[in-house]
N, C-alpha and C positions, 0 to 999 in steps of 0.2 A: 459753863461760864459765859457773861455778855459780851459780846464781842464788843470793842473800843472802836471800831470803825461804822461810817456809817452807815445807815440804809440803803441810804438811795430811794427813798421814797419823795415822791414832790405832792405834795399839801396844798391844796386850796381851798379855804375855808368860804361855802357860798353862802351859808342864811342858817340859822338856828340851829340843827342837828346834823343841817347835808358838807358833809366832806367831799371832796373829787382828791382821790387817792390815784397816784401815775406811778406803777409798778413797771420798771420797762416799758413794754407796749399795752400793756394792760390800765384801761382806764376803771375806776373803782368806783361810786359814789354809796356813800351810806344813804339813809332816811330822806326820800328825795322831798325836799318842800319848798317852792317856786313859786307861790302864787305871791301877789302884790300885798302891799301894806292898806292895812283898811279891809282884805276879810276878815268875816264870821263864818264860826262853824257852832250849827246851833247839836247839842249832841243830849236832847232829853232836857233838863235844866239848865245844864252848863251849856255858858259859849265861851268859845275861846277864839279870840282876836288879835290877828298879826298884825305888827307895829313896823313891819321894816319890809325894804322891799332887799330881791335876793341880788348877791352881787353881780351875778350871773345868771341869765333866764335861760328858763329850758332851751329855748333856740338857739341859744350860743352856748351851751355845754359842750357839742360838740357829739360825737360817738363814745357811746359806756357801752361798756363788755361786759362790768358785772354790777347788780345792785345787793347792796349788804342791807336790806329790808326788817329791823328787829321787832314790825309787829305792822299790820298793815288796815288798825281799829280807827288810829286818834291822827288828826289833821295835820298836828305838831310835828307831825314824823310821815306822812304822805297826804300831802295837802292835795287840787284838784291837778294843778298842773305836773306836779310830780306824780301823779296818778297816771297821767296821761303818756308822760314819759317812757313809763314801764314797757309799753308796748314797741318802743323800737330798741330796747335794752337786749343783748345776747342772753342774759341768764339773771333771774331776779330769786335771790337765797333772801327764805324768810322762814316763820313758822310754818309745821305743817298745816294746821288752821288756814293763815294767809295764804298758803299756796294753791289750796281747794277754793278758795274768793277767788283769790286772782285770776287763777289758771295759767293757761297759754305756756311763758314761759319762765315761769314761777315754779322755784324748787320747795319744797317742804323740809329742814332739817329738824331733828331732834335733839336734844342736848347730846352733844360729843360724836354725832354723824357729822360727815367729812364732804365736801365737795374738793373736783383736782382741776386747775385747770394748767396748761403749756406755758412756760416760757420757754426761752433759748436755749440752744445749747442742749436740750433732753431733759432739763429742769423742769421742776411743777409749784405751782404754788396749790398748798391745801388750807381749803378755808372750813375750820373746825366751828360748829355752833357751841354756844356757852350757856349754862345757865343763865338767868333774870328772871328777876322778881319786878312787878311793875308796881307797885305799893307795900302793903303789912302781908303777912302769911295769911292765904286763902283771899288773895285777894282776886283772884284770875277768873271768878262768874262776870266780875265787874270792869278789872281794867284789861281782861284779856291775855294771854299765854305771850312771852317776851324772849326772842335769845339774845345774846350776843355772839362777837364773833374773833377767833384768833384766826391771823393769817402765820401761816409761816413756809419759808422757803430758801433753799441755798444760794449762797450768792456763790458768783463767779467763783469762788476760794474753797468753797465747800462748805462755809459755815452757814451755820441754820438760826436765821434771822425771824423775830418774831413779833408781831404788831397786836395789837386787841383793841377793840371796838366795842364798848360795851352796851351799845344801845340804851333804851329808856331801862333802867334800873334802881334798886334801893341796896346798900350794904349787906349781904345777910351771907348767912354760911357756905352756901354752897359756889359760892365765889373762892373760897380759901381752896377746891380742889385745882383751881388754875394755878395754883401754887407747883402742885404734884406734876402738871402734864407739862408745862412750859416757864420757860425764864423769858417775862416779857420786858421786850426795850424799850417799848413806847406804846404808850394808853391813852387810846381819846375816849374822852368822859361823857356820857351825858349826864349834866349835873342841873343846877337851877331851882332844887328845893321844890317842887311842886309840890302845890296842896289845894284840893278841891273839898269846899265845905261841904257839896253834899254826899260824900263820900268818907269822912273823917278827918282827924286828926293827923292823920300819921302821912309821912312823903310819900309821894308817890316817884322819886328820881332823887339821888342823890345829890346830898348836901354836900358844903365845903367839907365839913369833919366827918363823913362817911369816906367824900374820895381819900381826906387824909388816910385816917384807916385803912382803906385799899390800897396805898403806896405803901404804906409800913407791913401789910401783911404780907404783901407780893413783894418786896423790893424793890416796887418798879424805880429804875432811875431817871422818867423823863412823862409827862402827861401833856395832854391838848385838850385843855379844858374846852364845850364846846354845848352846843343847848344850853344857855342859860342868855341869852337876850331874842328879841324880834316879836317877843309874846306877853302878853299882856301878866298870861299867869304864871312866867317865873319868878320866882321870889329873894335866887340870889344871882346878882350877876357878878361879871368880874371881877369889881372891886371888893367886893363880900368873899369871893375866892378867894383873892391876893392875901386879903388881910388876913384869912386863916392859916394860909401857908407860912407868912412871913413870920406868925406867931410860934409856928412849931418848926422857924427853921428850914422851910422846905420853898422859897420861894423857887430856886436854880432849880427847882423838880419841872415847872411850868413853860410851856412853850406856848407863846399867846398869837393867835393868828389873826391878821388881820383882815376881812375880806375883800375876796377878790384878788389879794397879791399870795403869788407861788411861791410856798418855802420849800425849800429841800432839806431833808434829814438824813 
């Protein structure tokens, strides 16, 4: 059962997909991407051009302990200065792919390997990799191997509190096994609908009516919409979310962040 009480998670939303998640003493950042408004990243045909600057630059993030890396190909999700970052990071959990680029001190997960790390008291938090799909099936010669990430861990009481990350993703089956391993209380999304025409038809990151679908199959009772502004090539933003939710009922599912200001959950 989900427990009624809260996290205790403290939320700072910096720029497109990067979170700074504050677990006790543990500082958290998803998909690190810092660089200013006005690059290009030329990638073969495509370029993709950020539009915002972050709300918080690498030099003032401050110390990360851990990075939640779900693919470490596409700009949108580790831009130059998030690149650069990596290397004063304690521990960066990505693909096993990204981890052999990276190096250093870049983990490799595979879907449903486990990293543990300390908290208080003789508590651990374990951060489970997830399935992802980064476009249509068989799309990984092109857009590359994606996980996500569930966190979970005891609070003070003993209950087993549970967070997901689902990195750059599309809706597809093997999402509904996070059903079987965890009861999630809160899901940051990457959403924004991407579509690159030379690549097809089909998203590459979930729509509004995909994350719907992923609250309804999982239960989830609460999301942080999140990747879906700063870039030129997302296609839905906030108000394209909202208006999907409020149509099926689900706005009070939505926790909208502002950048740059701490929420706690």
């Amino acid at each position: 059962m989900i427990s009624s009480k809260p996290l205790n998670l403290r939320l700072t939303h910096i720029n497109g997909p990067t979170l700074l998640i504050e677990l006790e003493d543990l500082r958290i950042l998803t998909d690190p991407t810092f660089d200013a408004a006005g690059t290009e990243y030329a990638f073969g045909p495509v370029v993709l051009k950020k539009i915002s600057n972050p709300a918080i630059s690498a030099g003032a993030i401050g110390p990360v302990d851990i990075v939640l890396l779900s693919h470490d190909e596409h700009a949108d999700n580790l831009d130059h200065q998030g690149r650069l970052l990596l290397s004063k990071v304690k521990t960066v959990l990505t693909t096993s792919g990204g981890a052999e680029r990276l190096g250093g001190n870049a983990k490799g997960l595979a879907p449903w390997s486990t990293a543990v790390f300390p908290l208080s008291g003789g508590r651990e938090l374990t951060v489970t990799a997830t399935p992802a799909r980064h476009g249509p099936a068989g799309c990984e010669p092109v857009t590359g191997d994606v996980i996500g990430f569930v966190l979970t861990w005891p609070d003070e009481e003993g209950n087993l509190r549970t967070f997901y990350f689902s990195g750059d993703t599309v809706w597809f089956e093997d999402l509904l096994d996070l059903q079987s391993n965890f009861k999630i209380e809160l899901a940051v999304l990457n959403l924004g609908n991407v579509h690159l025409e030379v690549i097809g038809p089909d998203n590459l990151t979930m729509n509004a009516l995909e994350a719907i679908a992923l609250i309804e199959a999982l239960s989830i009772p609460r999301i942080v919409p999140i990747h879906i502004d700063g870039w030129t090539h997302f296609l839905e933003g906030r108000a394209d979310v909202q208006a999907c939710l409020s149509e099926k009922g689900l706005s009070d599912r939505a926790l909208w962040l502002d950048p740059g200001i701490a929420v706690t959950v």
